[in-house]
Backbone of each chain as ProteinMPNN parsed JSONL, in Angstrom:
{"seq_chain_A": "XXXXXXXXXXXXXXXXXXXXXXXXXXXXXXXXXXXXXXXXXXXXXXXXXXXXXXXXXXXXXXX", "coords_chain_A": {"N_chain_A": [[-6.931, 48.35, 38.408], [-4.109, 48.206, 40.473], [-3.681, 49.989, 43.85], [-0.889, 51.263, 45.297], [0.261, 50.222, 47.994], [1.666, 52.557, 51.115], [3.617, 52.055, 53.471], [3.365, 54.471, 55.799], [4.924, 54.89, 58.494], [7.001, 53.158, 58.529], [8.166, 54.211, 56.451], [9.14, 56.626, 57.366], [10.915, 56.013, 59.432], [12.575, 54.555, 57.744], [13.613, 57.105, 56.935], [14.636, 58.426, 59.062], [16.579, 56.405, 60.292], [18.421, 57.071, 58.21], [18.728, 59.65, 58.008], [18.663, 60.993, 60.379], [16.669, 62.957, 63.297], [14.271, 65.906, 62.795], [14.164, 68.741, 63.715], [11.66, 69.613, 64.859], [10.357, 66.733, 64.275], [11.194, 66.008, 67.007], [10.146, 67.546, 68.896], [7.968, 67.268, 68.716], [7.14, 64.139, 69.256], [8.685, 64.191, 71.916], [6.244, 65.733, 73.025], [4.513, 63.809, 72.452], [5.422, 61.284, 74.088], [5.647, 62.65, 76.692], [2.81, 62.974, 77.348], [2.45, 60.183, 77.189], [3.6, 58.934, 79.239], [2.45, 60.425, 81.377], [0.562, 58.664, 81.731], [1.019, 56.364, 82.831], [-0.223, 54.572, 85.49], [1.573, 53.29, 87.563], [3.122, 53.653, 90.657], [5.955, 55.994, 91.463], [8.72, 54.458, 92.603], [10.455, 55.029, 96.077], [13.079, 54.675, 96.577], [14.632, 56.06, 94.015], [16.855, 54.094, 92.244], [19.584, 53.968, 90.285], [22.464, 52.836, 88.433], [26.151, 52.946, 88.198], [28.107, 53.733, 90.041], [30.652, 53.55, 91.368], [31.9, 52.15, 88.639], [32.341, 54.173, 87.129], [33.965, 55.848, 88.335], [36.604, 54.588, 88.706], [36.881, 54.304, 86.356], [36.201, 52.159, 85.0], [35.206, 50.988, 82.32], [32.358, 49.937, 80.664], [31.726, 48.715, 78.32]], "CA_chain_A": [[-5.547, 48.749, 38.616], [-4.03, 48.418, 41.768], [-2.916, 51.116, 44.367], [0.565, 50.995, 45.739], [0.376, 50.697, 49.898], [3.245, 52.655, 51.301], [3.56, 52.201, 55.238], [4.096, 55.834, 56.309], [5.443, 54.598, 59.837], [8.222, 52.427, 58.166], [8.809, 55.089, 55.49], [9.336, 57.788, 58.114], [11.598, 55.151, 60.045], [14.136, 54.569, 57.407], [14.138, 58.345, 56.719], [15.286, 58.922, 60.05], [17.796, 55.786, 60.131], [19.578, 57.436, 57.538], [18.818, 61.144, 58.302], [18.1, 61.445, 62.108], [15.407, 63.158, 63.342], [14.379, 67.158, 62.811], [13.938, 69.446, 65.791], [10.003, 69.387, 64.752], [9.878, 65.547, 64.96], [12.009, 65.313, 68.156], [9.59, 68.122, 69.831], [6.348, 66.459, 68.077], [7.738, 63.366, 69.793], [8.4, 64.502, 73.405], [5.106, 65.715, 73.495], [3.663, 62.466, 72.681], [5.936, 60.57, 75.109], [5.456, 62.993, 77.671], [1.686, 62.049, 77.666], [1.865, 58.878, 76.905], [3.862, 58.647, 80.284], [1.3, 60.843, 82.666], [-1.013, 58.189, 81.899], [1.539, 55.505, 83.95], [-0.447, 54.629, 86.716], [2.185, 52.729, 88.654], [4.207, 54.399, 91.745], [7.578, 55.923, 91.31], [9.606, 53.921, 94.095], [10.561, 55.928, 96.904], [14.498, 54.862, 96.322], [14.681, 55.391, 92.652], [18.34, 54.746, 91.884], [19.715, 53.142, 89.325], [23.62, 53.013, 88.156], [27.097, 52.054, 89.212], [29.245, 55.014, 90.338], [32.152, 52.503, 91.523], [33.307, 52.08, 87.582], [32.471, 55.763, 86.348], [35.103, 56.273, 89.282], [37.72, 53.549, 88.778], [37.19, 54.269, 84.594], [35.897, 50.729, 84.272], [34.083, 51.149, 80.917], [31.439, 48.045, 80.554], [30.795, 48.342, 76.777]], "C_chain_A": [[-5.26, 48.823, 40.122], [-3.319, 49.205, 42.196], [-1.591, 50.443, 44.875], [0.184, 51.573, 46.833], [1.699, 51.654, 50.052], [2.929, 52.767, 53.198], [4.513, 53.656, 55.244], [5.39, 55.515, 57.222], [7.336, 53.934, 59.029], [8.828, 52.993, 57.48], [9.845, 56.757, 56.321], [10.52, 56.874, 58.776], [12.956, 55.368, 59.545], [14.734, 55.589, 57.405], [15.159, 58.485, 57.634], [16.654, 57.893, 60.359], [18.674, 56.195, 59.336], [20.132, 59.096, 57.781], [19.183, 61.816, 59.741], [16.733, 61.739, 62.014], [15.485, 65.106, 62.973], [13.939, 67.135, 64.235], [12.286, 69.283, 65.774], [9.494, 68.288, 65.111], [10.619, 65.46, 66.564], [10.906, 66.161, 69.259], [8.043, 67.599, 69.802], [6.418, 65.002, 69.07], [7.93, 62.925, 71.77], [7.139, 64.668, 73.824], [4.182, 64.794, 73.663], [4.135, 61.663, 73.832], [5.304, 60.964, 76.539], [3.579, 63.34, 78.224], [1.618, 60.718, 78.191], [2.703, 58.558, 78.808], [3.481, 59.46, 81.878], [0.722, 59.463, 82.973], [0.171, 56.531, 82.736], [0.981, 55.318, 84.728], [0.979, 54.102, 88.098], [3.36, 53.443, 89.08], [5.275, 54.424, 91.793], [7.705, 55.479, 92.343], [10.342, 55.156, 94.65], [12.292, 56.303, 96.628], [14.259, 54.652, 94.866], [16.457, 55.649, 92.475], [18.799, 53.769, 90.77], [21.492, 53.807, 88.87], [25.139, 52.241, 89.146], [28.174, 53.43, 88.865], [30.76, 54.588, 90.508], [32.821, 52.942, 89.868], [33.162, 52.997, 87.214], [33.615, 56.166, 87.316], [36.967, 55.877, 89.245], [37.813, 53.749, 87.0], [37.158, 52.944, 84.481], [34.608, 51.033, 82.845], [33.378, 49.723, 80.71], [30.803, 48.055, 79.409], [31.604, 47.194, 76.288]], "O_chain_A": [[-6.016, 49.393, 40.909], [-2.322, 49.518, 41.546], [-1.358, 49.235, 44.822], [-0.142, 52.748, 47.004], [2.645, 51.562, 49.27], [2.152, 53.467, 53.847], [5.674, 53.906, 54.918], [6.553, 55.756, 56.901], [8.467, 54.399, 59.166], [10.033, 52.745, 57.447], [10.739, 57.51, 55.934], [11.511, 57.426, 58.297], [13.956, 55.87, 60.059], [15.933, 55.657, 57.673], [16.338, 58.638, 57.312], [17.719, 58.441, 60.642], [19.824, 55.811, 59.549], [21.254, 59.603, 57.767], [19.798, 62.842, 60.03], [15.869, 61.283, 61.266], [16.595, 65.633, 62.896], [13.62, 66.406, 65.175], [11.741, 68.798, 66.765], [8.555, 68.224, 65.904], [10.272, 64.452, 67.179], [10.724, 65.645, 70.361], [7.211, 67.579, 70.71], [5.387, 64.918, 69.738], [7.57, 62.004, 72.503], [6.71, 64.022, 74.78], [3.308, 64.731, 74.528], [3.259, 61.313, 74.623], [4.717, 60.218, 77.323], [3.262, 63.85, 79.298], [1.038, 60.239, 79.165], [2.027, 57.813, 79.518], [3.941, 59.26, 83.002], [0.434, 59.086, 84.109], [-0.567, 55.643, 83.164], [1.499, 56.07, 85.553], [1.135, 54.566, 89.228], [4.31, 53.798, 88.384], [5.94, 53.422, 92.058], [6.965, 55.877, 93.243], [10.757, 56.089, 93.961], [12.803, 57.416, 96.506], [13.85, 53.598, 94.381], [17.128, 56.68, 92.518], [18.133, 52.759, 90.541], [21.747, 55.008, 88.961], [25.228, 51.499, 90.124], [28.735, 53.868, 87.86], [31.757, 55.085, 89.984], [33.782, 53.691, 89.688], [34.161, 53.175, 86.516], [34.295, 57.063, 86.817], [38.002, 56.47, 89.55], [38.815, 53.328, 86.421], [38.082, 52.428, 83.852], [33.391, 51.215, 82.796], [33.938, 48.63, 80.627], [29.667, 47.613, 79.238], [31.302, 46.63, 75.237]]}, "seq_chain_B": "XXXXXXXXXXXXXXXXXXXXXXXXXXXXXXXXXXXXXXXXXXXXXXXXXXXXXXXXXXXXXXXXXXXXXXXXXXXXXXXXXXXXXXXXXXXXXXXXXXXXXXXXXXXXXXXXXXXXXXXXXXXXXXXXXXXXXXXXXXXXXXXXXXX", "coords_chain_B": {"N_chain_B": [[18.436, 77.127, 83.049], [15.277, 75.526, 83.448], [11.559, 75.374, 83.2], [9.362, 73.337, 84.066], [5.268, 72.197, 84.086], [5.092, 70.435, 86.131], [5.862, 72.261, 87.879], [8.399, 71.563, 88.282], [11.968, 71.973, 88.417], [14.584, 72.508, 86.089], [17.905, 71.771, 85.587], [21.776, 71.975, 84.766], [23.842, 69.994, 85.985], [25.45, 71.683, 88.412], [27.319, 73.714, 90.685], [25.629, 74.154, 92.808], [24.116, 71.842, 92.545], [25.622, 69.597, 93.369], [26.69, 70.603, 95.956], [24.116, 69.822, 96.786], [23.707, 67.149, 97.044], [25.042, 66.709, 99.464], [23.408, 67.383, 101.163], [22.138, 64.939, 101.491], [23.34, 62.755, 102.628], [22.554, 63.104, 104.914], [20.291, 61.329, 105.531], [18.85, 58.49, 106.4], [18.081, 55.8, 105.147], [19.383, 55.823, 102.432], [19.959, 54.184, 99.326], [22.705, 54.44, 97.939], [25.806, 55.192, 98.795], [26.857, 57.486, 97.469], [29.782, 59.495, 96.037], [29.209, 62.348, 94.694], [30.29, 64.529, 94.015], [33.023, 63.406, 93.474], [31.947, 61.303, 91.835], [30.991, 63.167, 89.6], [32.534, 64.572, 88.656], [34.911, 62.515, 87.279], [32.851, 61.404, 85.534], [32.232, 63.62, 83.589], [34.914, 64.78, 82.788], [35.659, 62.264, 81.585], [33.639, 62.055, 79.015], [32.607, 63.901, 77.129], [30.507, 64.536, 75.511], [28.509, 63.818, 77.132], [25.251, 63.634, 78.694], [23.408, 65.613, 80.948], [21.944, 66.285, 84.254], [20.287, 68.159, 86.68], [17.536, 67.86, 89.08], [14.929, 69.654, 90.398], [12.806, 71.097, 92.986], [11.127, 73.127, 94.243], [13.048, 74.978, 95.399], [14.803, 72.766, 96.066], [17.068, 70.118, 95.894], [15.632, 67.18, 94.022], [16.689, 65.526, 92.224], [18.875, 63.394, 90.152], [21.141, 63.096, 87.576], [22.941, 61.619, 85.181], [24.565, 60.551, 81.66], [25.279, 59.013, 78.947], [26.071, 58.877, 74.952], [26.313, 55.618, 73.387], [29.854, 54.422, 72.539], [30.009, 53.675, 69.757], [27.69, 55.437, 69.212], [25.44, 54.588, 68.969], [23.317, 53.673, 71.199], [21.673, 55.305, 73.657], [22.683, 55.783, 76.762], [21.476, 55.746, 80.181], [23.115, 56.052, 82.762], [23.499, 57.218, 85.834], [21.144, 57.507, 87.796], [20.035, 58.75, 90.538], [17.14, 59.47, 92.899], [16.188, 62.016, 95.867], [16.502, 61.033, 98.669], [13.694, 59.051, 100.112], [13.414, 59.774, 103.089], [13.831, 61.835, 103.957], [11.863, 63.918, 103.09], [8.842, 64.55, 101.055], [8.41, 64.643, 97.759], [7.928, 65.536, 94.288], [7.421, 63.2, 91.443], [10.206, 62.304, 89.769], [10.917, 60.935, 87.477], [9.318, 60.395, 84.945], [9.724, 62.976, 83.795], [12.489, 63.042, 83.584], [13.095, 60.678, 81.553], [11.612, 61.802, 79.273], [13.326, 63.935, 78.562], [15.936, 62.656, 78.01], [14.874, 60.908, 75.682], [14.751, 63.048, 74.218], [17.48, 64.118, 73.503], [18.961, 61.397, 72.973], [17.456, 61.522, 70.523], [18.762, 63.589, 69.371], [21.075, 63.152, 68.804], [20.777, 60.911, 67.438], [20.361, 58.489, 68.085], [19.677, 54.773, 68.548], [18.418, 53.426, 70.363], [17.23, 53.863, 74.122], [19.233, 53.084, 76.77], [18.988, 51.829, 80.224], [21.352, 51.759, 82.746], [22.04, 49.393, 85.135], [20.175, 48.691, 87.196], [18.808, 48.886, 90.701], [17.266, 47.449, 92.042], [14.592, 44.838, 92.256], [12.055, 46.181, 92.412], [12.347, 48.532, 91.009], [13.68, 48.021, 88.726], [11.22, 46.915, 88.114], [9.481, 49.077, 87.463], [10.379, 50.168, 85.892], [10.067, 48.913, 83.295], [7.687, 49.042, 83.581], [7.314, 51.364, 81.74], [7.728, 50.052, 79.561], [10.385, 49.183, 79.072], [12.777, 46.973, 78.106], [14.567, 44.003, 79.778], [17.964, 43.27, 79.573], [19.802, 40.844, 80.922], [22.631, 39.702, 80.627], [25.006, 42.475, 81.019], [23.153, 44.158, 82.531], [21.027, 45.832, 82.026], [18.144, 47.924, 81.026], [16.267, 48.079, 78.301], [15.335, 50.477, 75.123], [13.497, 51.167, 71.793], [14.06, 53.998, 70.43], [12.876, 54.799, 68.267]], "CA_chain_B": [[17.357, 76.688, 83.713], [13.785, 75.716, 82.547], [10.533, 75.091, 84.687], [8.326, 72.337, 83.808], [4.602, 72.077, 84.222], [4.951, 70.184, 87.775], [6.935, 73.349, 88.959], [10.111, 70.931, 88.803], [12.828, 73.023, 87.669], [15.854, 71.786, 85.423], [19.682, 72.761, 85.47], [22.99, 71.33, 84.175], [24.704, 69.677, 87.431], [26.382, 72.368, 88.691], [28.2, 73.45, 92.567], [24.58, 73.837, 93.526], [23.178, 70.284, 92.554], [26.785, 69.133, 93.39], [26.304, 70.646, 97.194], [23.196, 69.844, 97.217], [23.74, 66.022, 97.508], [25.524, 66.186, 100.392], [22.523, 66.64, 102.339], [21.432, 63.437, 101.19], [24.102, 61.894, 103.54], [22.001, 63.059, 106.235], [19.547, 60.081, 105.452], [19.045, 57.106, 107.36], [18.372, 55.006, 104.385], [19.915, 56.4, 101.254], [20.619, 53.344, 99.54], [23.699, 54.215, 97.562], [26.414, 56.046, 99.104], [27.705, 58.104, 96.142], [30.084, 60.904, 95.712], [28.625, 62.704, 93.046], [31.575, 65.245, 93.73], [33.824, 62.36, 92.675], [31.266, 60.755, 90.525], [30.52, 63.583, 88.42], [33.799, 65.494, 87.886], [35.269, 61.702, 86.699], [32.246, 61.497, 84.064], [33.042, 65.34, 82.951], [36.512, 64.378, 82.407], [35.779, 61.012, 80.148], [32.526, 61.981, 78.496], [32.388, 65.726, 76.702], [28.972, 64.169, 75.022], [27.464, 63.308, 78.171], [24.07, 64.407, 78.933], [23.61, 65.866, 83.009], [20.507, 67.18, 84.37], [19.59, 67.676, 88.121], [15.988, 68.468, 88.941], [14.184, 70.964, 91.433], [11.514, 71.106, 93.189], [11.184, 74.359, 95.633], [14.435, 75.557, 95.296], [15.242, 71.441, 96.963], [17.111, 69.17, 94.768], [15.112, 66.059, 93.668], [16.673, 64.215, 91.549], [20.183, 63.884, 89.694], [21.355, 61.889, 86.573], [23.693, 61.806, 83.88], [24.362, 59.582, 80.937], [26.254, 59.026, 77.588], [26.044, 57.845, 73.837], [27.691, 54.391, 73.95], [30.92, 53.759, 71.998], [29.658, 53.971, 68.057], [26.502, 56.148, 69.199], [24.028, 53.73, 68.433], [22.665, 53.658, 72.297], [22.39, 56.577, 74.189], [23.06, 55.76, 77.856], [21.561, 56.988, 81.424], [24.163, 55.551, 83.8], [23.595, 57.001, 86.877], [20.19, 58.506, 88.33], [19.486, 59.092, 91.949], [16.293, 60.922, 93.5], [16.353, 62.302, 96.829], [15.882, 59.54, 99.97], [12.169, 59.727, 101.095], [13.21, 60.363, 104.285], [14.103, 63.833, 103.653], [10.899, 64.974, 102.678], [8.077, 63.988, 100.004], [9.402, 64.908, 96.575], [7.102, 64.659, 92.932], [8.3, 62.029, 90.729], [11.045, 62.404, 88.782], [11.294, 59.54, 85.761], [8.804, 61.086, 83.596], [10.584, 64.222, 83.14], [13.956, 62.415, 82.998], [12.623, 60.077, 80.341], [11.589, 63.018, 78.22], [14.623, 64.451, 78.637], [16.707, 61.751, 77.618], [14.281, 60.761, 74.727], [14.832, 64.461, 73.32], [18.546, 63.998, 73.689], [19.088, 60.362, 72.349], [16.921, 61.713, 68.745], [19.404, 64.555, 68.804], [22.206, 62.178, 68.511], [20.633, 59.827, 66.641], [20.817, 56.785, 68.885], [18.294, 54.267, 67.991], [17.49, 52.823, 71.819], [17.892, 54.363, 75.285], [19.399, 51.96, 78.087], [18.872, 52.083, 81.271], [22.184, 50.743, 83.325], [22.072, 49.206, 86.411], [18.442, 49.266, 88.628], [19.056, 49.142, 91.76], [16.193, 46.413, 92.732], [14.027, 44.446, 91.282], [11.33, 47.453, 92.109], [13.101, 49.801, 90.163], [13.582, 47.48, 87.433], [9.965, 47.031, 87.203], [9.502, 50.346, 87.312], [10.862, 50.928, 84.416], [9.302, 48.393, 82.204], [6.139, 49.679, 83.349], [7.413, 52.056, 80.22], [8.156, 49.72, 78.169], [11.4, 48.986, 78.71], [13.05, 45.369, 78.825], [16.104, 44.209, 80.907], [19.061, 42.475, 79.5], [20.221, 40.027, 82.164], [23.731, 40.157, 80.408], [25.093, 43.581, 80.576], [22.549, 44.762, 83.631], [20.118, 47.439, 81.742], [16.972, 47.642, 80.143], [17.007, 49.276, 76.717], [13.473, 50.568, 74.376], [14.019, 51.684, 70.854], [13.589, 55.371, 70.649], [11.651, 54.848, 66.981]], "C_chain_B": [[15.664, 76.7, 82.809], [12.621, 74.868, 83.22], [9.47, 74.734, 83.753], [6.348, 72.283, 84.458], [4.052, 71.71, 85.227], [5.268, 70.824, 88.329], [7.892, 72.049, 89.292], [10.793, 72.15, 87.736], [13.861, 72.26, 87.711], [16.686, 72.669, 85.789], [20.532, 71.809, 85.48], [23.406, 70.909, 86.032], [26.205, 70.517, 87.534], [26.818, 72.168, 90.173], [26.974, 73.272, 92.999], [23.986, 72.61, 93.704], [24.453, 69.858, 93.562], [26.719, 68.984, 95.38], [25.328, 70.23, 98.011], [22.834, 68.294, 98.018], [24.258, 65.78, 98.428], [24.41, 66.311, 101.719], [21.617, 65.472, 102.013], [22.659, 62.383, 102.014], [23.122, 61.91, 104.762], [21.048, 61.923, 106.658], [19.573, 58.934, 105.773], [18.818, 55.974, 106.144], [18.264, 55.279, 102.726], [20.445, 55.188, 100.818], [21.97, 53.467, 98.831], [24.593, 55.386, 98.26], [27.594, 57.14, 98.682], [28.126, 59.365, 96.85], [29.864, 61.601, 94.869], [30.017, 63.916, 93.256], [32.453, 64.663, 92.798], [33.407, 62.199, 91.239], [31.53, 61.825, 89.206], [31.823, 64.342, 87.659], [34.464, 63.896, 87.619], [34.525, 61.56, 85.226], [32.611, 62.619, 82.92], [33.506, 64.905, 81.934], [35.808, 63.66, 81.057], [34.647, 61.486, 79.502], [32.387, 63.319, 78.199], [31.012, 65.104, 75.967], [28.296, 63.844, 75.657], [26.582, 64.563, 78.374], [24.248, 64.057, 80.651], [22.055, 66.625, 82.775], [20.487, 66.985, 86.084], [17.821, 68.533, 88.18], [16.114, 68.94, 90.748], [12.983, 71.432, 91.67], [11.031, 72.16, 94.766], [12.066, 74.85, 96.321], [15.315, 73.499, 96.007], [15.283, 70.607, 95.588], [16.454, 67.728, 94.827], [15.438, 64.782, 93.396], [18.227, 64.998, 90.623], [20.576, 62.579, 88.778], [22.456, 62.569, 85.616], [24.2, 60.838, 83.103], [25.144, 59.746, 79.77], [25.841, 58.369, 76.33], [26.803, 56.834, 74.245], [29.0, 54.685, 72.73], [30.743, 54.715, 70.75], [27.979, 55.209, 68.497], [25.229, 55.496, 69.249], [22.816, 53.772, 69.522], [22.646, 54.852, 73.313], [21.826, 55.779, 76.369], [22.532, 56.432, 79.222], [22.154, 55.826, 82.267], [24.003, 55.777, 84.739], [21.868, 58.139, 87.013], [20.161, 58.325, 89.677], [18.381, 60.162, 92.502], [16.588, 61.008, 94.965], [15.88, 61.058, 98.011], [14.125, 60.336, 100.687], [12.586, 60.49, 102.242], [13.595, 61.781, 104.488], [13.505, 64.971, 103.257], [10.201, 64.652, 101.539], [8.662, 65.111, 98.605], [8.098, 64.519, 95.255], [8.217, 63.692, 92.212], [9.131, 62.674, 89.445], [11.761, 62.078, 87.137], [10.597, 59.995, 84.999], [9.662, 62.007, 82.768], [12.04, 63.753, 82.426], [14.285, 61.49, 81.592], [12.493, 60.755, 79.149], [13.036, 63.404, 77.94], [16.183, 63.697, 77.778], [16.384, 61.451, 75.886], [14.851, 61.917, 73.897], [16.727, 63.886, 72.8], [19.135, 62.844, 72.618], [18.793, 60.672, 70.85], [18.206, 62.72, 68.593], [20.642, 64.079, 68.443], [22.452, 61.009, 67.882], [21.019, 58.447, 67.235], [19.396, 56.127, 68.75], [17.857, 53.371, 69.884], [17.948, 53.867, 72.913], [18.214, 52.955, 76.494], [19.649, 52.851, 79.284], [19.619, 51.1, 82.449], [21.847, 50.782, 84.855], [21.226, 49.268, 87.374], [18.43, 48.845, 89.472], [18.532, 48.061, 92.524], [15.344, 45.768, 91.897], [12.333, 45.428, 91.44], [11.488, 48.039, 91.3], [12.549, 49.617, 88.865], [12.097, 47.496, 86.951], [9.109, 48.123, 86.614], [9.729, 50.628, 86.094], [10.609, 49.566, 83.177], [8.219, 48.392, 82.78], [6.149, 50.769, 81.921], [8.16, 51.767, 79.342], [9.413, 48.847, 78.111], [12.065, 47.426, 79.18], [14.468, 44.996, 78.998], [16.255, 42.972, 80.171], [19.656, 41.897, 80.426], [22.147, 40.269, 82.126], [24.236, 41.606, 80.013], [24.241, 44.654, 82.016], [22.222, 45.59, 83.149], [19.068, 46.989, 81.061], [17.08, 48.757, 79.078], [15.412, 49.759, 76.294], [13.954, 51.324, 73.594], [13.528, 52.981, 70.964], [12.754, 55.67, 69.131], [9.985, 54.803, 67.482]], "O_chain_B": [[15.145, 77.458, 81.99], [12.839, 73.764, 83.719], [8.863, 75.438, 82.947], [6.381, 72.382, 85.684], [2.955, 72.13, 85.593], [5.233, 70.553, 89.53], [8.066, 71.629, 90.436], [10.382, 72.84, 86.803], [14.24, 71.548, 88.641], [16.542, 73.831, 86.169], [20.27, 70.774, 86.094], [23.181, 71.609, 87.02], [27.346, 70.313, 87.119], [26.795, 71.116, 90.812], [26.852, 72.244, 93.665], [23.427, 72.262, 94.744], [24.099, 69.807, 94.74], [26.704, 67.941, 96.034], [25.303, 70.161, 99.24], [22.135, 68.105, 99.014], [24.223, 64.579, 98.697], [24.424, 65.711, 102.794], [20.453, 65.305, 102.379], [22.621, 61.173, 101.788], [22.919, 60.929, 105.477], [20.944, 61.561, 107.83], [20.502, 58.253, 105.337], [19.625, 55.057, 106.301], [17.316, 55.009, 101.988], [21.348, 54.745, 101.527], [22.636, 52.462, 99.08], [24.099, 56.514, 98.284], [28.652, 57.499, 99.198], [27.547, 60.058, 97.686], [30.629, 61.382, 93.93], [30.738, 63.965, 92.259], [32.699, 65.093, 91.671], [33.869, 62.536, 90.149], [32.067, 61.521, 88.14], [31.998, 64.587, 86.466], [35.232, 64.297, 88.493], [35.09, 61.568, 84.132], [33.093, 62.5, 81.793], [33.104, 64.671, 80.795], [35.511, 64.153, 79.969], [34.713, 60.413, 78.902], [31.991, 64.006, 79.142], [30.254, 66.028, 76.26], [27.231, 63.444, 75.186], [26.804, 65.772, 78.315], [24.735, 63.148, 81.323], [21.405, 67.154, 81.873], [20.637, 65.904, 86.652], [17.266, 69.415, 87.524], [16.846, 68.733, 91.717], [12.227, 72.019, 90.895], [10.732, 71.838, 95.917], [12.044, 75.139, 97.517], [16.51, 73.452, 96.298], [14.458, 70.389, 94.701], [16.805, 67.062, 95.801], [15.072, 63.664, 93.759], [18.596, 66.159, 90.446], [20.408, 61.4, 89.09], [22.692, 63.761, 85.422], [24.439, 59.873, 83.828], [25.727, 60.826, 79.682], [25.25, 57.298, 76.465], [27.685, 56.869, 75.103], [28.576, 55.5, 71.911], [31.074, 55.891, 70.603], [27.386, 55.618, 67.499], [24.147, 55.984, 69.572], [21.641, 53.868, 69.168], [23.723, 55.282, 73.725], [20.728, 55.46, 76.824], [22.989, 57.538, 79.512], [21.576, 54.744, 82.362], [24.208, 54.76, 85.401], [21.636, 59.202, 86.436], [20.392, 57.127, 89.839], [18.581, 61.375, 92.569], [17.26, 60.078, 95.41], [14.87, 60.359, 97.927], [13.695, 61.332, 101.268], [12.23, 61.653, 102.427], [13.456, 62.548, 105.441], [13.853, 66.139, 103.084], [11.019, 64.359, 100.667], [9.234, 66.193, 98.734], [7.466, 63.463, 95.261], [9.423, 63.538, 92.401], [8.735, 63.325, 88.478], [12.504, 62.549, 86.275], [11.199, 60.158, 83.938], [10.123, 61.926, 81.629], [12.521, 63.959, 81.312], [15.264, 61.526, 80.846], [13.096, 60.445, 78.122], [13.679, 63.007, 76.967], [17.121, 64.226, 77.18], [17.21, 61.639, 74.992], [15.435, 61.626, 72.853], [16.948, 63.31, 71.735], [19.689, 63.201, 71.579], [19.56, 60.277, 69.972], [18.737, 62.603, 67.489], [21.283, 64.771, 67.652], [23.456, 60.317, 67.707], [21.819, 57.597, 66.844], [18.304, 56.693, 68.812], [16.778, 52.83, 70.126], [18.886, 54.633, 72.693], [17.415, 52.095, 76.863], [20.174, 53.954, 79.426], [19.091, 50.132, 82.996], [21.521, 51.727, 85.573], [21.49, 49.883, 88.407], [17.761, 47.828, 89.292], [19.117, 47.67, 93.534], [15.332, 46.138, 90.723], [11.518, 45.283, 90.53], [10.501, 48.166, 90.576], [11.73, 50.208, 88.162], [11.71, 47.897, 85.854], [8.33, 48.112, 85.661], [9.099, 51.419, 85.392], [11.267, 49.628, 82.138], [7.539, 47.444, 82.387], [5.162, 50.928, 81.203], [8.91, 52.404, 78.601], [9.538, 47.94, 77.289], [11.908, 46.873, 80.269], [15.403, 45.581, 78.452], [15.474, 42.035, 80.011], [20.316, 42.755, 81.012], [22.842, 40.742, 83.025], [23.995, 42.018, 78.878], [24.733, 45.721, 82.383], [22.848, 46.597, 83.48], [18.995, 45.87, 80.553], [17.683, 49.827, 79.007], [14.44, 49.474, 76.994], [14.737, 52.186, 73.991], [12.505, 53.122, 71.634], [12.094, 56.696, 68.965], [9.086, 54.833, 66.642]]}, "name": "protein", "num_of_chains": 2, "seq": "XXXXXXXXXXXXXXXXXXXXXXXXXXXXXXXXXXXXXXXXXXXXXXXXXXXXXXXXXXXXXXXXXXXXXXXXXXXXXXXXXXXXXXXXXXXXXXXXXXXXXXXXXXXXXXXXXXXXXXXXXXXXXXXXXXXXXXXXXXXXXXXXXXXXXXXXXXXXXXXXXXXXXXXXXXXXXXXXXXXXXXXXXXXXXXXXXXXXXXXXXXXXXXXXXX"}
């Protein structure tokens, strides 16, 4: 007789495509991220900038 | 306020962050020459779902960002970050925390990627698909699903 696979990962996935996430996964979550991005070796740039202030100013919306 | 593990310390962009950028004029090579006065009381205004954060690092602001769901929600948005100009004094790094930060944010709103508009250089940019993340040529951001 055969078992029935179920991919957790993909099962947990849709949950959350339809549900969101709880505060448990979202803090379960950070904590993993916020490992997984110690272990970065490569050097924040000195200028880190990123954005465009011009159209948040002028109300150019670019969606 | 809430104090992180590097001793950076968070807070909503208030008069203090707000003041704080203006000694970042003093800098000989600051490369963008933002009003975040301007800037940020325009975002305010249009964006009551925008996420703000400035960071702190020995009572000395660091680092300063703020960002939005897009449109339908689907993407959640950091639009503008700036850290402090080297030349003003060595500073810890800022993008981890901000990343987190965002990450938390984006699940709480249910947005299935985060983008990252506009990088400044092609440093930056790589910078930031060192975690992952990959740049749309059309549109100017790099996005990474938050699943």
């Amino acid at each position: 007789m055969a078992n029935n696979i179920i991919d957790l990962n993909k099962s947990k996935k849709n949950k959350r495509e339809k549900h969101g996430w709880s505060l448990e996964e979202i803090k379960q979550k950070a904590k993993e991220e916020a490992a997984e991005f110690r272990k970065n070796s490569t050097p924040e740039p000195k200028d880190l900038v990123s954005g465009d202030m011009d159209k948040i100013i002028k109300g150019q919306d670019d969606e | 306020m809430s104090v992180l593990n590097n001793k950076i310390t968070l807070s909503e962009i208030n008069s203090n962050a707000l003041n704080a950028t203006r000694l970042w004029n003093k800098s000989q090579i600051r490369i963008k020459d933002w009003d975040w006065f301007e800037g940020y009381s325009c975002f305010k205004f249009r964006y009551p779902k925008r996420f703000e954060m400035a960071l702190w690092h020995s009572n000395k602001l660091i680092g300063i960002t703020m960002g939005r769901p897009t449109f339908y929600g689907s993407a959640m948005r950091l639009d503008i970050i700036e850290a402090s100009p080297s030349d003003l004094g060595d500073r810890p790094s800022i993008f981890e925390s901000v990343l987190v930060a965002y990450g938390i944010y984006a699940r709480l709103v249910n947005a299935k990627q985060i983008r990252i508009m506009n990088p400044v250089n092609d440093a930056v940019k790589s910078y930031y698909e060192s975690f992952g993340y990959k740049y749309i040529v059309k549109g100017d951001y790099l996005y990474k699903d938050t699943y």
